[in-house]
N, C-alpha and C positions, 0 to 999 in steps of 0.2 A: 778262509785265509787268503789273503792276498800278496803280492808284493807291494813293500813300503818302500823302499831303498833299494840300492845298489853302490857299490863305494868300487872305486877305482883308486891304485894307487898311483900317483905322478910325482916325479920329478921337478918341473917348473911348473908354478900357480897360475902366474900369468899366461905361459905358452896353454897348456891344457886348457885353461878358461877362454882362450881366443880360439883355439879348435874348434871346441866344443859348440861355442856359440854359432860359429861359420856353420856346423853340423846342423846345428836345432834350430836357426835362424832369430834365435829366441836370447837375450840376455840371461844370465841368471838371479836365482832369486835370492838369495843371500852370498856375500864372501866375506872371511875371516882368514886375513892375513895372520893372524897368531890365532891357533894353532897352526892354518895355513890348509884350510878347506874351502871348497866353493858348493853350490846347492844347482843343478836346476831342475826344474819343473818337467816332467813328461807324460802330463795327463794323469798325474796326482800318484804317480811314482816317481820320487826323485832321485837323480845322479846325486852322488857325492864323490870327488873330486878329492884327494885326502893325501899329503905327502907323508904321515903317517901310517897310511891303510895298511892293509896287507895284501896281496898284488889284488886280488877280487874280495868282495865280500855281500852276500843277501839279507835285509831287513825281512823279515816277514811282519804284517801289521796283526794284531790279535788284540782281541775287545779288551781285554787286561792281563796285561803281563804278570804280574803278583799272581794275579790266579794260576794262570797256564804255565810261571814257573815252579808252582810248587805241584799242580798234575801230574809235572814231565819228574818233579826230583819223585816222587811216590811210584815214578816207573822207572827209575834207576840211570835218568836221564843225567849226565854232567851238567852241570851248573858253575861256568865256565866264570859272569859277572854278574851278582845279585841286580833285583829291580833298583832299579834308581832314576829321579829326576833328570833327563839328560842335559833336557832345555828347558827354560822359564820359558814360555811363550805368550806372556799377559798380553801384546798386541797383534798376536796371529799373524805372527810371518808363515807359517808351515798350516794353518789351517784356524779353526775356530781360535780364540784366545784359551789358553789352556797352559798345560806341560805334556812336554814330549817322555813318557817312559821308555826305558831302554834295559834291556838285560839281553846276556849271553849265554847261549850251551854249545856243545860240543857235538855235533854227529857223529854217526858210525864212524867216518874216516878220518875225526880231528879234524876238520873244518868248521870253524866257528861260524854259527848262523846266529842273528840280528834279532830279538823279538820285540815288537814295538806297540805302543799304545799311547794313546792320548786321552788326556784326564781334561774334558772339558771344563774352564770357569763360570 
């Protein structure tokens, strides 16, 4: 298992997205004014930039989330947001042409962690 993500929560889209890039040197590689996220790239772990978020939060990437969330509920894991398409990704912004899976569970201390897959086309 790896890191897939990492979400940060900000305030201003613009200020944070001008930081950040000064930071990575690097523009980013997606932004969405509504809902009001930005992406970038850090060697195939991406920031996410979210005025939404919650102050921090970890994606972890896992070969398929359907499977690994129904392992973790048969180990009395919290299943916090069922598997579901997060993103259509048919031109491979975030990697091969695919969808992005996404689902949510709960750790030991109520912090929501990320689990993520990608369903190649």
């Amino acid at each position: 298992m790896k890191f897939r993500q990492v979400s940060l929560r900000i305030s201003d889209l613009e200020r944070a997205t001008t930081f950040y890039a000064k930071i990575f040197g690097a523009s980013p590689i997606a932004s969405f004014d509504e809902p009001g996220f930005v992406f970038f790239d850090l060697e195939g772990v991406r920031l996410l930039l979210d005025v939404n978020a919650p102050k921090s939060g970890i994606y972890l990437e896992v070969s398929d989330v359907r499977r690994k969330v129904e392992e973790l509920r048969i180990e009395g894991v919290k299943i916090v947001n069922e598997p579901h398409i997060v993103f259509p990704d048919a031109n491979g912004l975030f990697g091969p042409p695919g969808n992005e899976w996404l689902a949510f569970i709960e750790d030991s201390e109520g912090n929501l962690v990320g689990l993520m897959s990608r369903e190649v086309l």
